[in-house]
C-alpha positions in Angstrom: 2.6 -14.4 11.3 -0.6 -12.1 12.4 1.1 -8.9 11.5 2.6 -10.4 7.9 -0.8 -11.6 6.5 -2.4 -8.7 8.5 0.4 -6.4 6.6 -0.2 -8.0 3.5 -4.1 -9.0 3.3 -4.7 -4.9 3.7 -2.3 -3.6 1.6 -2.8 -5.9 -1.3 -6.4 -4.5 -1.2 -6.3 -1.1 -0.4 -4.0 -0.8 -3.3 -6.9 -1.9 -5.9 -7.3 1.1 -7.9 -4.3 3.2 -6.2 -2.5 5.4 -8.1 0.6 3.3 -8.0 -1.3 0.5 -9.4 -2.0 2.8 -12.4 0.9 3.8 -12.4 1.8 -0.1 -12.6 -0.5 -0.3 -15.7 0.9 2.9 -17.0 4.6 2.1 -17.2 3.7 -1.5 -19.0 1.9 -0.3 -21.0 4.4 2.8 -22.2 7.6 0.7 -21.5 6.3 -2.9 -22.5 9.2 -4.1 -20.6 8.1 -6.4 -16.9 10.8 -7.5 -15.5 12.5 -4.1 -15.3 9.2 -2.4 -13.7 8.4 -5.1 -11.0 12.1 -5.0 -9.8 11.7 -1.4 -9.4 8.4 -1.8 -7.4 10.0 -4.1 -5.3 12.7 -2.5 -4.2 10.7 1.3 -4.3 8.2 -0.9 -2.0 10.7 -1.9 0.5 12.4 1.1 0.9 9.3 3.2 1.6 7.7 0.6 3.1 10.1 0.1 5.7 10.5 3.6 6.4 7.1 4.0 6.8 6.7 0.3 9.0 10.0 2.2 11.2 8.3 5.6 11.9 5.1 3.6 13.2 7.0 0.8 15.2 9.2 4.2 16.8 6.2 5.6 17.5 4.6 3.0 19.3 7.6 2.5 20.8 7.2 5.9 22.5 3.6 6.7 22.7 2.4 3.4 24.6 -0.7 4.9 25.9 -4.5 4.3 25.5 -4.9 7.4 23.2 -2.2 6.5 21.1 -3.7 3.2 20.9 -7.2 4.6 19.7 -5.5 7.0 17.5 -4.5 4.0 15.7 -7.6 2.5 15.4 -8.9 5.9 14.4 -6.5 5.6 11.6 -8.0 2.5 10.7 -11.6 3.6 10.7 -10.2 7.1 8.6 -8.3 4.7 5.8 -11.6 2.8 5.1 -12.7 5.9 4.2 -9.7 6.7 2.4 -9.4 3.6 0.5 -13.4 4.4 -1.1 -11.7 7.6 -2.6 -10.5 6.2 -5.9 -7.4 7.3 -7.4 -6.9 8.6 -11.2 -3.8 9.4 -12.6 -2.9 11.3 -15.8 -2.6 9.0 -18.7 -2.2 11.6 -21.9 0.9 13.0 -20.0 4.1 12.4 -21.6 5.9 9.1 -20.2 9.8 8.7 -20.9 12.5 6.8 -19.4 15.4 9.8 -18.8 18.0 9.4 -21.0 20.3 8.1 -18.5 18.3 6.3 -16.4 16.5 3.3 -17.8 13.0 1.4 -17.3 14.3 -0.2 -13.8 15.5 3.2 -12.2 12.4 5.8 -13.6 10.1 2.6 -11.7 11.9 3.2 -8.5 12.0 6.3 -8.0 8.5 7.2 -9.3 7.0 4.2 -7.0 8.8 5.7 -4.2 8.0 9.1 -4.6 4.4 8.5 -5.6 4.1 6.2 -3.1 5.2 9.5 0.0 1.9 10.0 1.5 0.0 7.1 0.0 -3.1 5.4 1.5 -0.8 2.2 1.5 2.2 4.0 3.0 0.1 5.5 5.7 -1.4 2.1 6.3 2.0 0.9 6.9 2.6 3.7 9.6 -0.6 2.4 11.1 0.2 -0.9 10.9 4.3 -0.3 12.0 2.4 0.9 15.8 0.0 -1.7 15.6 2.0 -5.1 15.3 5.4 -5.5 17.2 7.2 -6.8 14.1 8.6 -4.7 12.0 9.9 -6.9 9.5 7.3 -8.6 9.1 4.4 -5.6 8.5 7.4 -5.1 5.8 7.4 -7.9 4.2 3.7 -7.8 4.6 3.0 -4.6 3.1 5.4 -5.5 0.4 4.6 -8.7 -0.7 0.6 -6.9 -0.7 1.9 -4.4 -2.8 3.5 -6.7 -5.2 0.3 -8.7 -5.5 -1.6 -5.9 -6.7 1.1 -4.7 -8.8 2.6 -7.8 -10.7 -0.4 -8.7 -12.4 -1.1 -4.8 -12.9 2.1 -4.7 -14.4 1.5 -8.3 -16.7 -1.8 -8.1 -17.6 -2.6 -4.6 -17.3 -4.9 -3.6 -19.4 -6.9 -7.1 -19.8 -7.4 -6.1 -15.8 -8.9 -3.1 -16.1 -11.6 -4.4 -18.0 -12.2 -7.4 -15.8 -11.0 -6.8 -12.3 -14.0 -4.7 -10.9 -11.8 -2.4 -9.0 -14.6 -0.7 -6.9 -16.0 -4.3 -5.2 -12.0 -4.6 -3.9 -11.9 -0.9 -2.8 -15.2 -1.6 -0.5 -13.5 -5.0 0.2 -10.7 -3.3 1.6 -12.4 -0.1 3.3 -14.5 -3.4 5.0 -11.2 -4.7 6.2 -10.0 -1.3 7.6 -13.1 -0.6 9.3 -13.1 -3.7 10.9 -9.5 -3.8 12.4 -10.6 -0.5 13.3 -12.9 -1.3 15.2 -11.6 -4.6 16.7 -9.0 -2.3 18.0 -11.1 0.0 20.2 -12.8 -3.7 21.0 -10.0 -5.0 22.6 -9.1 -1.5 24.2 -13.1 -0.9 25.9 -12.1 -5.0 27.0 -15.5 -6.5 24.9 -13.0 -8.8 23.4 
């Protein structure tokens, strides 16, 4: 249960202000249509997510030693300061479903591919070593990402104004500094 609220507590903040959550508030905005878009997250979010949650669990798997262990936590500590970068994405740039492909598919594969490399999918590696569960830092990261993203993706632009994104992006720079940090805790032995 520790690594799927963990999983999911982190993720859902680190992506306030993302570029796939503007990229959330882009497509609903453009395509106007919900359901298609946040069926294409979700499945885009598992797929990369579990790849991501994989490489880190295979990793830990291999590398079981201290160093590994505080290069972890060092990942930690170097996505707080990550996560206070914020994102922008281009909004004038043309947006159109392909002709063949509709709102649903031209959601998953731009959430996936936009998602390669992404604070949230290197949190995922990072969390994949740290917990022993990789289902559940998948679900985790997943159902984080879809918190972020479904209201993104329903109430868009009514968010933007509201939500201030740059209180949840120290909130969750906070959160990675601390597991960070309570990581090299528990390695030193002061917890």
């Amino acid at each position: 249960m520790e690594a799927l609220l963990t999983s999911a507590a982190l993720v859902a903040l680190a992506e306030m202000g993302d570029k796939t959550q503007l990229l959330a508030m882009l497509l609903a905005t453009r395509f106007r249509k919900p359901v298609p878009i946040i069926m294409g997250i979700l499945f885009a979010t598992l797929a990369n997510h579990f790849l991501a949650a994989l490489v880190g669990h295979s990793i830990a798997g291999v590398l079981t030693r201290d160093w590994f262990r505080y290069a972890v936590a060092a990942s930690f500590i170097a996505m707080a300061a990550w996560t206070l970068i914020p994102d922008t994405i281009d909004e004038d740039a043309p947006l159109k479903a392909p002709s063949k492909a509709g709102v649903f598919v031209t959601t998953l594969v731009a959430f996936f591919l936009v998602e390669m490399g992404d604070k949230t999918q290197v949190a995922t590696v990072a969390l994949g070593a740290r917990f022993d569960n990789l289902i559940a830092v998948t679900a985790g990261t997943t159902l984080g990402m879809m918190i972020a993203n479904v209201p993104a993706v329903l109430f868009g632009e009514v968010l933007a104004k509201k939500v201030p994104m740059r209180a949840l992006q120290i909130g969750a720079a906070l959160l990675f500094l601390l597991l960070g940090l309570w990581m090299i805790a528990g390695l030193q032995g002061w917890i």
